[in-house]
N, C-alpha and C positions, 0 to 999 in steps of 0.2 A: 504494500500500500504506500502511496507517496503520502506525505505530512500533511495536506489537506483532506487527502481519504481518510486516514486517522481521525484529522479533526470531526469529521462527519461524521463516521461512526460510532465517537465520543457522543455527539452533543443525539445523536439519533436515540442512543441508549437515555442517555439524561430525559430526552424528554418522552419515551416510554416507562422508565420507573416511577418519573413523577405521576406520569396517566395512574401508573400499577396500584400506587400507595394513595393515589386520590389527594394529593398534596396539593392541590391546582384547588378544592375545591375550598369555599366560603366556610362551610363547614365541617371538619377535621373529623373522619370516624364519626361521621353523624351526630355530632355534638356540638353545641352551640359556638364551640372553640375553632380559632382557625389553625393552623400548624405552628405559627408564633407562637402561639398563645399556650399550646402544646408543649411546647419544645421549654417555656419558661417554667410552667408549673411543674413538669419533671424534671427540669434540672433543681428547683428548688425541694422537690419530693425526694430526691436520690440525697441528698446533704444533708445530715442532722443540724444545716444551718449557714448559707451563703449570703454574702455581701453583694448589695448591689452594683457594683465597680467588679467583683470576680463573674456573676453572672452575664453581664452586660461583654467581658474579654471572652469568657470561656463561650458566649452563643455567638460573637461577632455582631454586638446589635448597638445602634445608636444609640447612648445612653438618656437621651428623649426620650425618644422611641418605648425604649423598655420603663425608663419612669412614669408613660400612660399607661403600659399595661400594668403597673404594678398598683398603680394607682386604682386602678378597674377592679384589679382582684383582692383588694383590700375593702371596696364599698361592697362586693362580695360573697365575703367572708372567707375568700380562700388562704389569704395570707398572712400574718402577723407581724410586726416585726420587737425586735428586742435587741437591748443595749448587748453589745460585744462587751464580755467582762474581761476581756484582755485589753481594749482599748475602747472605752466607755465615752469616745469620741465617735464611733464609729454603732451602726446600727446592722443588726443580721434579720435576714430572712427565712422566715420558719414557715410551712403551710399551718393549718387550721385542721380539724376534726375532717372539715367541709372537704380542704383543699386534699385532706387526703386520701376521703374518698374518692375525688375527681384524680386525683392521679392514679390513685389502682383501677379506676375505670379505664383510666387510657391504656393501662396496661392489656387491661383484660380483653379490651375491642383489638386493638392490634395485635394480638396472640392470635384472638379468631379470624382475625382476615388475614394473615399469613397461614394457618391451619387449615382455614376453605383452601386457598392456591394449592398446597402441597397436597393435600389429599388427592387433587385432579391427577398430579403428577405418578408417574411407574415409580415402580420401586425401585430406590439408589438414585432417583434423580433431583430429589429435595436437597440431600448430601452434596449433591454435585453442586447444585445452587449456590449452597452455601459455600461452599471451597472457593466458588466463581468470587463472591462476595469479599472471602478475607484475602486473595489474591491481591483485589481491586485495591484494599485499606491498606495493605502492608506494602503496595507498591507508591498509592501516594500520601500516605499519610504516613509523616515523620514520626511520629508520639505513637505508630501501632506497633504494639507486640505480640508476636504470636504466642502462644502459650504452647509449654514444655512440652513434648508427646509423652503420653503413658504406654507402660509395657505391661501386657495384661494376658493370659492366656485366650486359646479360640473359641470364638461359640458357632454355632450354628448357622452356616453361611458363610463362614471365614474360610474355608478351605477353598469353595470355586470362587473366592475373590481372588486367592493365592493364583489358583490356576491361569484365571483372567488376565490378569494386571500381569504378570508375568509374563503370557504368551507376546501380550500388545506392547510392552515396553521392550522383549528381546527381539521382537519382529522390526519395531521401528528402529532401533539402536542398532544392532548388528545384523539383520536382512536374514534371519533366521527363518525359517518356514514352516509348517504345522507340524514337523516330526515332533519339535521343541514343543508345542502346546499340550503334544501327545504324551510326550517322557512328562511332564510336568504333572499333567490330571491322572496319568499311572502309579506315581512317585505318592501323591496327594490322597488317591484313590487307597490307595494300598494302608497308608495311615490312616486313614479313618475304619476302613475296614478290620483293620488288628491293633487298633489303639490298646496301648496298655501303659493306664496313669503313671503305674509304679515306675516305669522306666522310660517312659515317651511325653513327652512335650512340644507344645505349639506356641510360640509368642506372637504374640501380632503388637505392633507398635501402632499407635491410634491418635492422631492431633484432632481438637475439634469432632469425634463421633466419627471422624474419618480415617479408614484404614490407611498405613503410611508406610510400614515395613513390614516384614513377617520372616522367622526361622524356622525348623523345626531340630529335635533331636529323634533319632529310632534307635531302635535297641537289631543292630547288625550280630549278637552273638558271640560268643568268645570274648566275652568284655569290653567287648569295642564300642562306642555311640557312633551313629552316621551322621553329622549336622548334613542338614537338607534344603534345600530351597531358599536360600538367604538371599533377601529384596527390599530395597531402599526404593521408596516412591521419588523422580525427580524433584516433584518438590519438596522433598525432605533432608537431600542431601546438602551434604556440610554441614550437620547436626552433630555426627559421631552417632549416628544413628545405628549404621553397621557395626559398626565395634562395639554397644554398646550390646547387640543381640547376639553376638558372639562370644562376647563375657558372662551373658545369661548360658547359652549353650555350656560352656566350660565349667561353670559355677554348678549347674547341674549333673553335670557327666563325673563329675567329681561327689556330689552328696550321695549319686547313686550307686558307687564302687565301682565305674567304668573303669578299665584301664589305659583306654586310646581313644580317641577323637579322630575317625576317619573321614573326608571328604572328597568330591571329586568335580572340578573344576575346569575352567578352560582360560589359557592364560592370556584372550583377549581381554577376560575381565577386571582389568586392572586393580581399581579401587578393593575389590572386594580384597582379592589376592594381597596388596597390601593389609588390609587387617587382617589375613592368618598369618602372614611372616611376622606383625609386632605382637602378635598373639602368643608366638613362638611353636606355629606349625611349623614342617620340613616337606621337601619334596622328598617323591619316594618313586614317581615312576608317571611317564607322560607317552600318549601316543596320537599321531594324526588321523583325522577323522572327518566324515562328511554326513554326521548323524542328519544335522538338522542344515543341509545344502551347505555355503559354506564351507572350505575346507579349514577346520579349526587344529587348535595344540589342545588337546585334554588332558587333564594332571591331575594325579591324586594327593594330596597331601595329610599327613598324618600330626597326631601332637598325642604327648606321652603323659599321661596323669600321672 
């Protein structure tokens, strides 16, 4: 796209969102409120207590402006205000009994008009939404932070995510072709088939409700654990995300009395292959192959508990 397509496609979403959320209208979530007027009574609802000079910076509003509507919702009864006992020059903003029902109303109407949209939606595609969404803030918005991923065992569904997200990330990355999606759903297939707690485990790494990495360990026999399927979601790398499920792998293979840690890899995968050597895997024996099209270097590597 050239920088004017861009721009257009910018302002084209803007002013579909705004349609989506009803933001354009007189009326805010069918209430006598309009989206200003919104937007002050929750900020003031979220703060056990804001300044009007913090509120007026923190919404970017003419502080006019905001002194009518504070004005409004004082004859009201939504707002109160009281002396700052830190600086008894200064006056804080409290909602009212009133104002606070009006702020858990606005809550509760924009739950349900986000809940009607998402219900229309397939399944996995509200997630998706949402991923779209914190992309958007954490690309322009300086003060956004993403929150830490959790590493959580599998439930139900997590396994053909594994499969999925795998076949579509090693197809576009390295031009892998469906033998890959096949050894993967066989691999996946087969652990859940003879899952056994005592000795097998699945981590799936999770940002936001949304799947992000996943490992497994299996019990191969003879003391050994297989680590399996280890996957960093694009957007998740530079995390220490991979390393991070590979110390889980290790840390387990160890409480269970494994004696080895076997895996088997391909040494186009770089990154990963980096976190078994500072892991303190070894090679132990490699050979060429055209499993999945591709003529690849497959390697096994091992690590000694």
């Amino acid at each position: 796209m050239t920088d004017s397509a861009l721009i257009k496609a910018a302002r084209d979403f803007n002013r579909f969102y705004t349609n989506f959320l009803g933001v354009l209208n007189k009326a805010y979530l069918d209430t006598p409120f309009t989206l200003t007027d919104a937007r002050v009574l929750f900020e003031i609802g979220s703060h056990k207590g804001i300044s009007a000079t913090t509120l007026a910076s923190d919404l970017q509003l003419d502080p006019a402006y905001l002194s009518r509507i504070l004005k409004r919702f004082r004859a009201e009864d939504l707002i109160e205000t009281k002396v700052d006992e830190s600086d008894r020059r200064s006056q804080i903003i409290h909602v009212t009994e009133k104002g606070q029902q009006q702020f858990e109303e606005f809550g509760r109407r924009s739950n349900a008009q986000l809940a009607e949209r998402f219900v229309t939606l397939a399944d996995g595609e509200p997630q998706s939404v949402v991923s779209a969404m914190q992309t958007i803030r954490s690309l322009l918005d300086p003060k956004a932070k993403s929150p830490a991923p959790i590493i959580r065992a599998h439930r139900p569904g997590d396994i053909g995510w594994i499969v999925q997200s795998q076949a579509k990330a090693y197809t576009e990355e390295y031009g892998w072709d469906m033998r890959f999606e096949g050894l993967v759903a066989e691999v996946a297939g087969k652990f859940l088939a003879h899952f056994d707690p005592a000795m097998e485990y699945c981590w799936i790494a999770e940002r936001n409700g949304i799947n992000i990495g996943s490992i497994l360990i299996t019990n191969g026999g003879d003391g050994i654990a297989k680590l399996r399927l280890l996957y960093v979601d694009k957007a998740a790398r530079g995390l220490g995300l991979g390393k991070t499920l590979v110390n889980e792998c290790i840390r387990f293979a160890k409480a269970k009395g494994y004696r080895q840690i076997s895996l088997w890899t391909n040494d186009v995968l770089h990154p990963a292959r980096a976190i078994y050597v500072k892991a303190g895997f070894r090679l132990v024996s490699e050979e060429r192959h055209r499993m999945f099209g591709p003529e690849e270097n497959g390697q096994t590597w091992v690590l000694e508990l």
